[in-house]
PDB file of N, CA, C and O in Angstrom:
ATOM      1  N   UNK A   1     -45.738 -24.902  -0.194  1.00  0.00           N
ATOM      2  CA  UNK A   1     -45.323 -24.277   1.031  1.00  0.00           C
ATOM      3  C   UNK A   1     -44.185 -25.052   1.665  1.00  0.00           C
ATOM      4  O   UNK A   1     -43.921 -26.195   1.290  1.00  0.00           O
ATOM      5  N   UNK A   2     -43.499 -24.425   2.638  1.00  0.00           N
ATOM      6  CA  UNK A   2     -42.451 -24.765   3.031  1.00  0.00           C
ATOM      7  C   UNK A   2     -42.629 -25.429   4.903  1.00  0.00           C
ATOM      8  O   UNK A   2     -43.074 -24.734   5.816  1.00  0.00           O
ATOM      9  N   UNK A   3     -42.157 -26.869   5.054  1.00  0.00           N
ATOM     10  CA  UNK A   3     -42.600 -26.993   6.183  1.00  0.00           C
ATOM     11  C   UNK A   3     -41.570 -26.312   6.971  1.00  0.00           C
ATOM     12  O   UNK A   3     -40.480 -25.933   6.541  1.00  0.00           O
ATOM     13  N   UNK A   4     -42.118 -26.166   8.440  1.00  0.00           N
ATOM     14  CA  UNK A   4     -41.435 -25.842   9.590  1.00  0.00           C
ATOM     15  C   UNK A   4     -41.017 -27.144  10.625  1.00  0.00           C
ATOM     16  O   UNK A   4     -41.712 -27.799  11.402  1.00  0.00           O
ATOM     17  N   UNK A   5     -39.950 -27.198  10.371  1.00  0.00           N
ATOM     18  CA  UNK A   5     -39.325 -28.358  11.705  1.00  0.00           C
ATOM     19  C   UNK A   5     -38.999 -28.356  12.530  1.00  0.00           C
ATOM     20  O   UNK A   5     -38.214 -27.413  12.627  1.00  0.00           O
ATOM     21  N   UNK A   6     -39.096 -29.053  13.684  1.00  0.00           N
ATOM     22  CA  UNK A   6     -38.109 -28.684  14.946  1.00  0.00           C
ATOM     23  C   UNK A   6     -36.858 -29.324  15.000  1.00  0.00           C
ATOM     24  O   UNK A   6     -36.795 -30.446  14.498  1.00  0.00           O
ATOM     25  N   UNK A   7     -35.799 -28.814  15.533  1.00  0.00           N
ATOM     26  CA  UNK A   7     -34.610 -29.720  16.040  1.00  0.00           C
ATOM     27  C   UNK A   7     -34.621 -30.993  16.971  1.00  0.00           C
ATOM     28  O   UNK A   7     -34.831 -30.862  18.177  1.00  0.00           O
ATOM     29  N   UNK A   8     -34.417 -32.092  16.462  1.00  0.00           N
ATOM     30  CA  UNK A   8     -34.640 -33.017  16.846  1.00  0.00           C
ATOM     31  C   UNK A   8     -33.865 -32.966  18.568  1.00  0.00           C
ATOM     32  O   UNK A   8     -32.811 -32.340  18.685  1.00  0.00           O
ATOM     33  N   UNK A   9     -34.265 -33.414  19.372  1.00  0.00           N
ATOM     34  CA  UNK A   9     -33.468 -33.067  20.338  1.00  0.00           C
ATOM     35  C   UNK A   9     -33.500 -34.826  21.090  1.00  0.00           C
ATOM     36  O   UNK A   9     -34.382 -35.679  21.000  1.00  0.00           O
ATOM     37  N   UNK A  10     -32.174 -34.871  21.804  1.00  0.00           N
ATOM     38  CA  UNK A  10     -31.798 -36.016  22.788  1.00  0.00           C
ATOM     39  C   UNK A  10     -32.289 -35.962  23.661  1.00  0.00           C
ATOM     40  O   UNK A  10     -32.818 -34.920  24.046  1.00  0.00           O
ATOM     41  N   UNK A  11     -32.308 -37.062  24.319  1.00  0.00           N
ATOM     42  CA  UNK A  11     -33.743 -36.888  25.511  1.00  0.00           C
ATOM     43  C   UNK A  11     -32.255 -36.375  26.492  1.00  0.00           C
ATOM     44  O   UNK A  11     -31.072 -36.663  26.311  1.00  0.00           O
ATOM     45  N   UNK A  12     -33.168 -35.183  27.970  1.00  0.00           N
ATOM     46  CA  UNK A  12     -32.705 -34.702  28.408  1.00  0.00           C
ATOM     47  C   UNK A  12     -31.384 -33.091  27.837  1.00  0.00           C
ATOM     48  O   UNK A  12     -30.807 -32.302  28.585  1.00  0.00           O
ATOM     49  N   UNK A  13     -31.349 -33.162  26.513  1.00  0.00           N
ATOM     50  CA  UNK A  13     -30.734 -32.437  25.916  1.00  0.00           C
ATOM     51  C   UNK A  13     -31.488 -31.009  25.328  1.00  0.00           C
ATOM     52  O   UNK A  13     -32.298 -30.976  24.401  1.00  0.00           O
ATOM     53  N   UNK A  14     -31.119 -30.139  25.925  1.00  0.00           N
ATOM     54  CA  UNK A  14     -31.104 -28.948  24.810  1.00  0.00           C
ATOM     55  C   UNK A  14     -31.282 -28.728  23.709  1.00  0.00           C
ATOM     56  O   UNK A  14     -30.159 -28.598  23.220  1.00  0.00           O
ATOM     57  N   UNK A  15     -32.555 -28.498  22.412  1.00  0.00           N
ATOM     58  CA  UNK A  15     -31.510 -28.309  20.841  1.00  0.00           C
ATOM     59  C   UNK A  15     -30.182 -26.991  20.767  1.00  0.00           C
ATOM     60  O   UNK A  15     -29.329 -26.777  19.905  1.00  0.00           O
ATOM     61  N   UNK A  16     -30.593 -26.046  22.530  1.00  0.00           N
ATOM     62  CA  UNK A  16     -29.987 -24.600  22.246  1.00  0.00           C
ATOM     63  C   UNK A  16     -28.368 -25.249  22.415  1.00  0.00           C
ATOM     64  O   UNK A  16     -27.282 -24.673  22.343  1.00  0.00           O
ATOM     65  N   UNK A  17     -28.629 -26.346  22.608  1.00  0.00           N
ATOM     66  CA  UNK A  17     -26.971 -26.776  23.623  1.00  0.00           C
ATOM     67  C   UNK A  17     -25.880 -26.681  22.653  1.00  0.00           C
ATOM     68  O   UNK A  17     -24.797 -26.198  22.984  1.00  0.00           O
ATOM     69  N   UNK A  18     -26.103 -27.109  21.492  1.00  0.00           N
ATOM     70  CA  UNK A  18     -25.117 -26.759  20.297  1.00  0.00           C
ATOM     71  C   UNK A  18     -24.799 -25.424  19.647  1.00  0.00           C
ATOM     72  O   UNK A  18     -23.725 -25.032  19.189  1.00  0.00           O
ATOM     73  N   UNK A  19     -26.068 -24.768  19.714  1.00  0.00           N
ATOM     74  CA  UNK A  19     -25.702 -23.350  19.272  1.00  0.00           C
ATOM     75  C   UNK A  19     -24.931 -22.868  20.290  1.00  0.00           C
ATOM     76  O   UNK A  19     -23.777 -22.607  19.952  1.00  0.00           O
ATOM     77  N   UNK A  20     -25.267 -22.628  21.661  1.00  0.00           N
ATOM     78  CA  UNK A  20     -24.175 -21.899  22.568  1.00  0.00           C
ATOM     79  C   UNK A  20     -23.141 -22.469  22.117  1.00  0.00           C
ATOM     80  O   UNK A  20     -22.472 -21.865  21.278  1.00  0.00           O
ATOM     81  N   UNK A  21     -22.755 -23.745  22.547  1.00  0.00           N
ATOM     82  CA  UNK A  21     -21.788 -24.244  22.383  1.00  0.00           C
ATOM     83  C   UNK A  21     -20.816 -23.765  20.930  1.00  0.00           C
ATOM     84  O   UNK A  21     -19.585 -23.745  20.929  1.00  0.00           O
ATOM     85  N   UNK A  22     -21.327 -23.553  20.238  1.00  0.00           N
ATOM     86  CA  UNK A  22     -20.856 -23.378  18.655  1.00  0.00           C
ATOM     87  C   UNK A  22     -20.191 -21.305  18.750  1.00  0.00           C
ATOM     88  O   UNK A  22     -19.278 -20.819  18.083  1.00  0.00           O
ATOM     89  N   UNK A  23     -21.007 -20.641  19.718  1.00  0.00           N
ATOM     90  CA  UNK A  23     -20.814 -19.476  20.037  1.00  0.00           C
ATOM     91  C   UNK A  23     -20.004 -19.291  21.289  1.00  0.00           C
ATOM     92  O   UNK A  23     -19.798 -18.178  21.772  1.00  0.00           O
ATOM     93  N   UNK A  24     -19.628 -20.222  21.714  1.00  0.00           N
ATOM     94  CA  UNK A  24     -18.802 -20.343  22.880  1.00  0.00           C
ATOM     95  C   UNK A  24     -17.326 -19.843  22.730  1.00  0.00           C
ATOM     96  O   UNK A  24     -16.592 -20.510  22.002  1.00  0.00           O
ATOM     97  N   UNK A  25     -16.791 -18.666  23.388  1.00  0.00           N
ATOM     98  CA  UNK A  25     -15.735 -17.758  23.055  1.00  0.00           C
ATOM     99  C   UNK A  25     -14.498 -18.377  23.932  1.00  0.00           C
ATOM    100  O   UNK A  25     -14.528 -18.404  25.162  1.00  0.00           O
ATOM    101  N   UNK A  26     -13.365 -18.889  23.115  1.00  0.00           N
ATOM    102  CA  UNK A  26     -12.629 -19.186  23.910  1.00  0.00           C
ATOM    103  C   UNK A  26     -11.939 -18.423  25.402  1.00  0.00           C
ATOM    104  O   UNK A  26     -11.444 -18.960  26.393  1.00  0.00           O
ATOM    105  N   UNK A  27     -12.178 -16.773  25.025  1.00  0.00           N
ATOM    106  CA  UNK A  27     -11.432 -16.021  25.977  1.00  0.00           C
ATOM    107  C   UNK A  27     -12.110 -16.216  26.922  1.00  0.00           C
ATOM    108  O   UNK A  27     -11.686 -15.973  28.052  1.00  0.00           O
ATOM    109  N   UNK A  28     -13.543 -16.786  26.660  1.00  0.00           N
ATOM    110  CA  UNK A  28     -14.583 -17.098  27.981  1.00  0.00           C
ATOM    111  C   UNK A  28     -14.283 -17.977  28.764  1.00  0.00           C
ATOM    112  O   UNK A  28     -14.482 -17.679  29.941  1.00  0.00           O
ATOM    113  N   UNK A  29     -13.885 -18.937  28.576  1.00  0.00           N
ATOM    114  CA  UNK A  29     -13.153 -20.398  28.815  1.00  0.00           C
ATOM    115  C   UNK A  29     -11.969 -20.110  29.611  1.00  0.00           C
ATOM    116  O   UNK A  29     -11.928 -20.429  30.799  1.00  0.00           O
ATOM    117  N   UNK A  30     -10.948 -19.491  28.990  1.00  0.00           N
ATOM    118  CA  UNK A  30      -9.888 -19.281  30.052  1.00  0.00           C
ATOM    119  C   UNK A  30     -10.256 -18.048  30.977  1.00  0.00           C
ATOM    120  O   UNK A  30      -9.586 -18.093  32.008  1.00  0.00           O
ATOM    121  N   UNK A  31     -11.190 -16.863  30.926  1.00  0.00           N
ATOM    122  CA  UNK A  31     -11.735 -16.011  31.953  1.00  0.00           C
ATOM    123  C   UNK A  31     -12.167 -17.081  33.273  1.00  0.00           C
ATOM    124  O   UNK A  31     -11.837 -16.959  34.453  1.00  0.00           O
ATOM    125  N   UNK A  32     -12.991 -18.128  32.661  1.00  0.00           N
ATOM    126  CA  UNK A  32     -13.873 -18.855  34.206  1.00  0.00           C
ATOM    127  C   UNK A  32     -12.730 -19.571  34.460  1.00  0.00           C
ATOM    128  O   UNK A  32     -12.648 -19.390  35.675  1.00  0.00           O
ATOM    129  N   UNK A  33     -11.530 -20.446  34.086  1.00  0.00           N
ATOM    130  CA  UNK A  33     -10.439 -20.929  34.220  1.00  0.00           C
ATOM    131  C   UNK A  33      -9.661 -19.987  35.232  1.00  0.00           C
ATOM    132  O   UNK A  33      -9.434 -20.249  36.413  1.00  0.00           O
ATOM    133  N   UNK A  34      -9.246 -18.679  34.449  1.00  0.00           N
ATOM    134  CA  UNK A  34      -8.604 -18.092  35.653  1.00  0.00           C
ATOM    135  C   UNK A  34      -8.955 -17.724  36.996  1.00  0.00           C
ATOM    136  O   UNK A  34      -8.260 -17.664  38.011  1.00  0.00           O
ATOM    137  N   UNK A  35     -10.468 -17.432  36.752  1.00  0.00           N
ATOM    138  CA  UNK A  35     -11.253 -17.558  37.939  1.00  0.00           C
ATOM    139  C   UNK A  35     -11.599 -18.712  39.013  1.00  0.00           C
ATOM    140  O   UNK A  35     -11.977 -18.725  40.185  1.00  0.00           O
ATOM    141  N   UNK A  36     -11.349 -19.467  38.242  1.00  0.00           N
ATOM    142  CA  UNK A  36     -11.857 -20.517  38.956  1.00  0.00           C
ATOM    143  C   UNK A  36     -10.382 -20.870  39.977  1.00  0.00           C
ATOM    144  O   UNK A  36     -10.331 -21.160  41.172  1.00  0.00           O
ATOM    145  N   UNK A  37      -9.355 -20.723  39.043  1.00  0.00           N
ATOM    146  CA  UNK A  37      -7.724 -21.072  39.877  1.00  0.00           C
ATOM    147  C   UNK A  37      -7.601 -19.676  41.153  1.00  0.00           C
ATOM    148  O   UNK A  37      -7.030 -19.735  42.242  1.00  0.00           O
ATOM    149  N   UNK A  38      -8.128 -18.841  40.723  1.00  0.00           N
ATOM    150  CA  UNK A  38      -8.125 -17.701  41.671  1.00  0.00           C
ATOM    151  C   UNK A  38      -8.708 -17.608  43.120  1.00  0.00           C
ATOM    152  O   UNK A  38      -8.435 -17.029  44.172  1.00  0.00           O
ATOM    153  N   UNK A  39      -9.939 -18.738  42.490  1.00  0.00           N
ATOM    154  CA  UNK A  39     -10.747 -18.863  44.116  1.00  0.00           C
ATOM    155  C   UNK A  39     -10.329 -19.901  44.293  1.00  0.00           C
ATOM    156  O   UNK A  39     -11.235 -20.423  44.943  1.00  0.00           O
ATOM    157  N   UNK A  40      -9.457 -20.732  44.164  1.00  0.00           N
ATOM    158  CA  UNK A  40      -8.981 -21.774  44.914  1.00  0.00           C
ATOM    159  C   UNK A  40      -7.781 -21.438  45.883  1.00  0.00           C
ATOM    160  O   UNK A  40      -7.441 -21.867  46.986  1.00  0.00           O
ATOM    161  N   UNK A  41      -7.370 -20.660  45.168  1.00  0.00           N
ATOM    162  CA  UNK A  41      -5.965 -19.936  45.783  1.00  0.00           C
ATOM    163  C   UNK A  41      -6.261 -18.994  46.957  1.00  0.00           C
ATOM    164  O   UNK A  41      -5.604 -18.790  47.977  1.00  0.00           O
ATOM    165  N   UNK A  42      -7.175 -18.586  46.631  1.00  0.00           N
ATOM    166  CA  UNK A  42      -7.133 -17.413  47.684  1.00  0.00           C
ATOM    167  C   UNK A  42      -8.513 -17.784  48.540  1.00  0.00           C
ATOM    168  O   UNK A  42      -8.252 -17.791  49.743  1.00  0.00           O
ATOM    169  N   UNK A  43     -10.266 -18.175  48.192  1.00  0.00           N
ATOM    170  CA  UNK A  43     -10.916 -18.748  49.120  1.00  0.00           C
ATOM    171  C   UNK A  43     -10.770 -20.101  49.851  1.00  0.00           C
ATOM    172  O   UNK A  43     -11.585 -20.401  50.724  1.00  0.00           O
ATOM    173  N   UNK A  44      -9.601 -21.051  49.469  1.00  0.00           N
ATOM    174  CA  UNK A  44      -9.477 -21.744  50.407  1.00  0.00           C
ATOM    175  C   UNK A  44      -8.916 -22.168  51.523  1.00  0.00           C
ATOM    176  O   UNK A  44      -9.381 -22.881  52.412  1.00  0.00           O
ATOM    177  N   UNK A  45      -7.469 -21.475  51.362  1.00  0.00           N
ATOM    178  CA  UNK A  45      -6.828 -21.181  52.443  1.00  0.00           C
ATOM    179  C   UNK A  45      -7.623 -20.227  53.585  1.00  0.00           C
ATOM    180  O   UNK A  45      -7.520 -20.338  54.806  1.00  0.00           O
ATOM    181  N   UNK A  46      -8.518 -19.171  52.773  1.00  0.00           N
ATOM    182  CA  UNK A  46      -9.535 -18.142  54.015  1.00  0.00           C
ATOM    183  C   UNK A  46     -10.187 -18.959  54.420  1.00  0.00           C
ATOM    184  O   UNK A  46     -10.333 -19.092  55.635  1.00  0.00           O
ATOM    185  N   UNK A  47     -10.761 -19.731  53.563  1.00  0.00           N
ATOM    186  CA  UNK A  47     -11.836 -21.104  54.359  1.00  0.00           C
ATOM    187  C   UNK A  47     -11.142 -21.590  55.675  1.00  0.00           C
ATOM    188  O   UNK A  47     -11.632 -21.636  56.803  1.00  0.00           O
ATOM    189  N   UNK A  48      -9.966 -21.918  55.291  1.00  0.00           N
ATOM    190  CA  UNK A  48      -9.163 -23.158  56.027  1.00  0.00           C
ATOM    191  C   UNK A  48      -8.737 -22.799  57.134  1.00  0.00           C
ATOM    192  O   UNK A  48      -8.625 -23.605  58.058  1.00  0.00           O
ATOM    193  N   UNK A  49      -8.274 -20.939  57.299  1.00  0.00           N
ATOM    194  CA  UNK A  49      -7.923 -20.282  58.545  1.00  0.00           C
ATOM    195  C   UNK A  49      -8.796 -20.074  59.735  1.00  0.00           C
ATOM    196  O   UNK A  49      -8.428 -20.140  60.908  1.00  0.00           O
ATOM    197  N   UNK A  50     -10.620 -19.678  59.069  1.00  0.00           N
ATOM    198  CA  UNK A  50     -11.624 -19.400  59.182  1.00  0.00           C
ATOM    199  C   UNK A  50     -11.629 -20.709  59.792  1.00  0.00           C
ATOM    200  O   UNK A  50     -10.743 -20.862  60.632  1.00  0.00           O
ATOM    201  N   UNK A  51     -12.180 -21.420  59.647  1.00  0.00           N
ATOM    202  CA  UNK A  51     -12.675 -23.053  60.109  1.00  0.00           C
ATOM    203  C   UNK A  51     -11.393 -23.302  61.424  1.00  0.00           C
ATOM    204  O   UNK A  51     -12.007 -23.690  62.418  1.00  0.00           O
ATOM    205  N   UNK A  52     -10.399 -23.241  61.627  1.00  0.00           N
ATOM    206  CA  UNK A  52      -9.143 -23.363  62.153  1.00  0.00           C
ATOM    207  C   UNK A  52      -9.323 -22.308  63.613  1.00  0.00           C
ATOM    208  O   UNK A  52      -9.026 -22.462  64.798  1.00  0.00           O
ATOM    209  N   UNK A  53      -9.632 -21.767  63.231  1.00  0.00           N
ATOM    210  CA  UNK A  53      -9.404 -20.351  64.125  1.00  0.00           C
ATOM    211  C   UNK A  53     -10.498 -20.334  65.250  1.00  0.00           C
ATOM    212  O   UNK A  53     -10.457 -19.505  66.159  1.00  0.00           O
ATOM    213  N   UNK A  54     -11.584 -21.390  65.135  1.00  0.00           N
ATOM    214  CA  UNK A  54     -12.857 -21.748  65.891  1.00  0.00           C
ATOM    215  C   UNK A  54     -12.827 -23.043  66.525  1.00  0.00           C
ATOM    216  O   UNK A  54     -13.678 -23.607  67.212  1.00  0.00           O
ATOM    217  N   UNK A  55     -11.314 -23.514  66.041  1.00  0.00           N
ATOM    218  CA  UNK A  55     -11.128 -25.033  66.699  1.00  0.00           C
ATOM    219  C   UNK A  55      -9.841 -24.911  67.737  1.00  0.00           C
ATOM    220  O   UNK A  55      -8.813 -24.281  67.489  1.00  0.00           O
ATOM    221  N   UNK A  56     -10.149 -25.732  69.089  1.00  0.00           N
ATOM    222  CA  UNK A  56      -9.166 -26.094  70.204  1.00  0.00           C
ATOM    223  C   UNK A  56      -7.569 -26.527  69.364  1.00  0.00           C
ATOM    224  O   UNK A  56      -7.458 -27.135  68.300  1.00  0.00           O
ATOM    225  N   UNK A  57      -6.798 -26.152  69.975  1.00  0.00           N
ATOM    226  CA  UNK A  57      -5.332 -26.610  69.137  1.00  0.00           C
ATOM    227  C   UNK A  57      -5.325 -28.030  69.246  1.00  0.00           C
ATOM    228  O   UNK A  57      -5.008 -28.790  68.332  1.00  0.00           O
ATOM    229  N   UNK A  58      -5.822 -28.495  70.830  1.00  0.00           N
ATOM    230  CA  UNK A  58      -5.345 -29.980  71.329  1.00  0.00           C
ATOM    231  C   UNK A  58      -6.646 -30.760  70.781  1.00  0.00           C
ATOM    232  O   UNK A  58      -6.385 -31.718  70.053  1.00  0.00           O
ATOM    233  N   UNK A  59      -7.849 -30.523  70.994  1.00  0.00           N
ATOM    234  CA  UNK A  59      -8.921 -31.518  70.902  1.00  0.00           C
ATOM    235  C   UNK A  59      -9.205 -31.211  69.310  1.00  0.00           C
ATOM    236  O   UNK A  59      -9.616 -32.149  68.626  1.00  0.00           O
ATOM    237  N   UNK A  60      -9.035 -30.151  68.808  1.00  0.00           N
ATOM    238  CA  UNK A  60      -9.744 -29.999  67.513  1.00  0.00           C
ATOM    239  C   UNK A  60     -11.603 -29.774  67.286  1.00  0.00           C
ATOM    240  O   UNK A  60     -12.192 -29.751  66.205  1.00  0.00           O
ATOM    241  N   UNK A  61     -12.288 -29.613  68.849  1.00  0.00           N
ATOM    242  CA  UNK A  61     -13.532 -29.144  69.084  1.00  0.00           C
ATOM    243  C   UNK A  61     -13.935 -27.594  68.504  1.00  0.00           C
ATOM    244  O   UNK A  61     -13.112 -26.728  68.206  1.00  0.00           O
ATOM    245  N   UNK A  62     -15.247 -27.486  68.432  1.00  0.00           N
ATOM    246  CA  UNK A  62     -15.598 -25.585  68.104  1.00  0.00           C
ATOM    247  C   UNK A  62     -14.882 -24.814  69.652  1.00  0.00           C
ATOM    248  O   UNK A  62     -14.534 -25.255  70.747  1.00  0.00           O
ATOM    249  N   UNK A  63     -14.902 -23.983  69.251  1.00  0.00           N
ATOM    250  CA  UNK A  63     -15.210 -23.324  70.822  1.00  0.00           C
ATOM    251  C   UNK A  63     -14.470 -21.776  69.962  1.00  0.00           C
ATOM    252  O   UNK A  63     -14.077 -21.493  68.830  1.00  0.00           O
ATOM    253  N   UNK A  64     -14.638 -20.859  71.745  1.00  0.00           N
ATOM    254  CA  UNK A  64     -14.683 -19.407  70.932  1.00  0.00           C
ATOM    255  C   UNK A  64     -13.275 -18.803  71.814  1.00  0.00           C
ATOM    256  O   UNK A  64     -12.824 -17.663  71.703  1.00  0.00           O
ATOM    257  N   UNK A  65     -12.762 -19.839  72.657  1.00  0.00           N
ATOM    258  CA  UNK A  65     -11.617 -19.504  73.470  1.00  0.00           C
ATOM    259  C   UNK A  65     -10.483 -18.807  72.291  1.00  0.00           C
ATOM    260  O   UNK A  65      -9.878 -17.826  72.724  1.00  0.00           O
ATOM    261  N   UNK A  66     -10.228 -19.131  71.183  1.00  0.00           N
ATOM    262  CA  UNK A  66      -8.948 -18.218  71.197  1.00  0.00           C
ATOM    263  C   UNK A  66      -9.493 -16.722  70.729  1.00  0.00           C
ATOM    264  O   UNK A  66      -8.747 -15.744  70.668  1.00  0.00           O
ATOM    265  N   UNK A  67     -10.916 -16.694  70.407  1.00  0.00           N
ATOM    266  CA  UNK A  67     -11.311 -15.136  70.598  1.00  0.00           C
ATOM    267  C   UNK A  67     -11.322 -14.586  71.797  1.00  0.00           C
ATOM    268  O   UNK A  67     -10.967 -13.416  71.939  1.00  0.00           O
ATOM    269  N   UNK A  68     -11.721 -15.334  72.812  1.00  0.00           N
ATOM    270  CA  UNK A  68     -11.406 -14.396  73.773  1.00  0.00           C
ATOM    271  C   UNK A  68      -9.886 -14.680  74.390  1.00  0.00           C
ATOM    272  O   UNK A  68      -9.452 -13.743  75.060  1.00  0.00           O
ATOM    273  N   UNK A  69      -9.268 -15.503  74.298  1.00  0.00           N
ATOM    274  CA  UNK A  69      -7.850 -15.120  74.381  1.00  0.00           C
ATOM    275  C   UNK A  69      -6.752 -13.546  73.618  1.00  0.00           C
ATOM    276  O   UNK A  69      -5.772 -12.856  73.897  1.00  0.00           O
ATOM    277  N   UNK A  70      -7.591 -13.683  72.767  1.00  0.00           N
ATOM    278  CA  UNK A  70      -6.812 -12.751  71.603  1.00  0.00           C
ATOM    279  C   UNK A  70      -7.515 -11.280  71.641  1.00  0.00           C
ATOM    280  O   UNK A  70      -7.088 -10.321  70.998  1.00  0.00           O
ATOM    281  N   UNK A  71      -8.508 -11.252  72.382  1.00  0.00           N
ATOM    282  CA  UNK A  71      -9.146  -9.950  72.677  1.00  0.00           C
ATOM    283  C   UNK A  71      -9.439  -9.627  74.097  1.00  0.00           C
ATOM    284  O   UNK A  71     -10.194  -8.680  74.322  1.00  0.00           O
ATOM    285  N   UNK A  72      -8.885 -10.364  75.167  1.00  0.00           N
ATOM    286  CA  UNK A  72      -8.774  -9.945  75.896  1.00  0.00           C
ATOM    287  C   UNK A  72      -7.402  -9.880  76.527  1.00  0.00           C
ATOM    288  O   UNK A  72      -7.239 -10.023  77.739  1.00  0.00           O
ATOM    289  N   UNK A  73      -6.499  -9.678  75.737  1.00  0.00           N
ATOM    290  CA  UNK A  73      -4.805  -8.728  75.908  1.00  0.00           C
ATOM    291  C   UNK A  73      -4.725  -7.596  75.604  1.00  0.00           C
ATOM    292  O   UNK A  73      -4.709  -7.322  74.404  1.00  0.00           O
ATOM    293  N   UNK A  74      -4.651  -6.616  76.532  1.00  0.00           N
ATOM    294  CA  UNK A  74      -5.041  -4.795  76.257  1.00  0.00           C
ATOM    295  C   UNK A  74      -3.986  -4.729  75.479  1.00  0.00           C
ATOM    296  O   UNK A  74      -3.943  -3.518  75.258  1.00  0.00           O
ATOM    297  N   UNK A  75      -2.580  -5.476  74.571  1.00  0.00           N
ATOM    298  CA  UNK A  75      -1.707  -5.258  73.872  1.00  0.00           C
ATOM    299  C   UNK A  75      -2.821  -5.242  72.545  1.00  0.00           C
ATOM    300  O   UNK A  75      -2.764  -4.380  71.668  1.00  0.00           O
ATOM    301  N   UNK A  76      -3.968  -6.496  72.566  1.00  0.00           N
ATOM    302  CA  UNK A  76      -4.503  -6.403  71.011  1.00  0.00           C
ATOM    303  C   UNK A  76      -5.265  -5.725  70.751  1.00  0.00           C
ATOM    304  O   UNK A  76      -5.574  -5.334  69.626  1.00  0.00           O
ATOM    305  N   UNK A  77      -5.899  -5.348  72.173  1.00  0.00           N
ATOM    306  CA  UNK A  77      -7.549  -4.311  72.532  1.00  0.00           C
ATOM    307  C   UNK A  77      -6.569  -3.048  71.697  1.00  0.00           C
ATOM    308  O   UNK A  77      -6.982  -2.763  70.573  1.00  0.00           O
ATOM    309  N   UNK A  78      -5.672  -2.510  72.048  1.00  0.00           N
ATOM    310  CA  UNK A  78      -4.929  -1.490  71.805  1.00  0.00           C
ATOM    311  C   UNK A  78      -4.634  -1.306  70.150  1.00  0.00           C
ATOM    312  O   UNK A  78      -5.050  -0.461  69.358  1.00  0.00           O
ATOM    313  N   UNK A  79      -3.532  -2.727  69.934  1.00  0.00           N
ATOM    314  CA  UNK A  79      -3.718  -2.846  68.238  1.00  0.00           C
ATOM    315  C   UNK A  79      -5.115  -2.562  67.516  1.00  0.00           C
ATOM    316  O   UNK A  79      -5.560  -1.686  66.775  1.00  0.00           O
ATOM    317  N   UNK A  80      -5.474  -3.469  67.967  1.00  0.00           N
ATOM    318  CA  UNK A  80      -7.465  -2.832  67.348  1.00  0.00           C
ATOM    319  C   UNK A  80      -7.908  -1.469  67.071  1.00  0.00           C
ATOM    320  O   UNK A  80      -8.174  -0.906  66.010  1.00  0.00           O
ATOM    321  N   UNK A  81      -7.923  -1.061  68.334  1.00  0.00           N
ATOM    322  CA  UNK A  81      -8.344   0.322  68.254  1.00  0.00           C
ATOM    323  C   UNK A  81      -7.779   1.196  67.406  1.00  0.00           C
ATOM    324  O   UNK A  81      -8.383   2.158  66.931  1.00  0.00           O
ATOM    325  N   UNK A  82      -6.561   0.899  67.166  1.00  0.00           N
ATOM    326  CA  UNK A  82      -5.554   1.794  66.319  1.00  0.00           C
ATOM    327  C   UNK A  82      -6.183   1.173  64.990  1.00  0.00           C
ATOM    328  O   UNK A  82      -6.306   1.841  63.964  1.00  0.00           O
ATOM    329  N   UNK A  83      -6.407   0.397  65.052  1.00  0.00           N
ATOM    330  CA  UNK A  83      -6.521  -0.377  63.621  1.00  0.00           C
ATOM    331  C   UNK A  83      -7.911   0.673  63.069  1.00  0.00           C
ATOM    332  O   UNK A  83      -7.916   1.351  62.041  1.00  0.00           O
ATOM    333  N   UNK A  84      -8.894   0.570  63.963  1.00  0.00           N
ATOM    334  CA  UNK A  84     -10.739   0.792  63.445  1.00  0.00           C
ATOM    335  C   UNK A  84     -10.345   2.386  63.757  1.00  0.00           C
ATOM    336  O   UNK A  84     -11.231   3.142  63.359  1.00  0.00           O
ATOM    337  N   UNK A  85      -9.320   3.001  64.320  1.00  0.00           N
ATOM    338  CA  UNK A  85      -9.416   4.265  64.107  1.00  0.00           C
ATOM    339  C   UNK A  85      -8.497   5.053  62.802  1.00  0.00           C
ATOM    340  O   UNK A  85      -8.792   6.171  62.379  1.00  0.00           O
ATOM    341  N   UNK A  86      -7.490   4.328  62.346  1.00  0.00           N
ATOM    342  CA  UNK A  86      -6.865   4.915  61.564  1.00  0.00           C
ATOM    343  C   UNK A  86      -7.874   4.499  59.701  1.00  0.00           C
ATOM    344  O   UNK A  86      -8.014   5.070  58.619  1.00  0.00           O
ATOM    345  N   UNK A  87      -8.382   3.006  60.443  1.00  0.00           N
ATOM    346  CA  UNK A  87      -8.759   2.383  59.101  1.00  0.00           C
ATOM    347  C   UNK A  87      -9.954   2.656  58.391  1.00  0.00           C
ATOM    348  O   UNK A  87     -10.171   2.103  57.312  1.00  0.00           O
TER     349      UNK A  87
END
């Protein structure tokens, strides 16, 4: 009879870790690559405006003053409205 063995495995290691790895598609590699350059580009600057946009110009504290600066000018109340009605 024929024995059955297991894959010897490294401590903390996978035996599956080589097979993926061995099936690992390069186009996959540059897909999460481009992705990955994509959300840097574009979620961190939103991060950075986002985070920015809740802070004092002079102290650099939270606060909610330039929302209500910026929504309470019937020039933006106005932009708005046009905005949530056309949009």
């Amino acid at each position: 009879m024929t024995e059955v063995t297991t894959p010897k495995t490294v401590e903390g290691v996978s035996p599956h870790w080589g097979r993926w790895w061995r099936n690992f598609d390069r186009t996959s590699l540059i897909f999460l690559l481009v992705i990955a350059i994509l959300m840097f580009l574009v979620i961190n600057p939103l991060a950075r405006l986002i985070i920015v946009s809740f802070q004092d110009s002079d102290s650099g504290v939270f606060t909610l003053l330039n929302y209500v600066k910026s929504y309470s000018r019937a020039r933006y109340l106005e932009a708005l409205g046009n905005s949530l009605t056309l949009g």
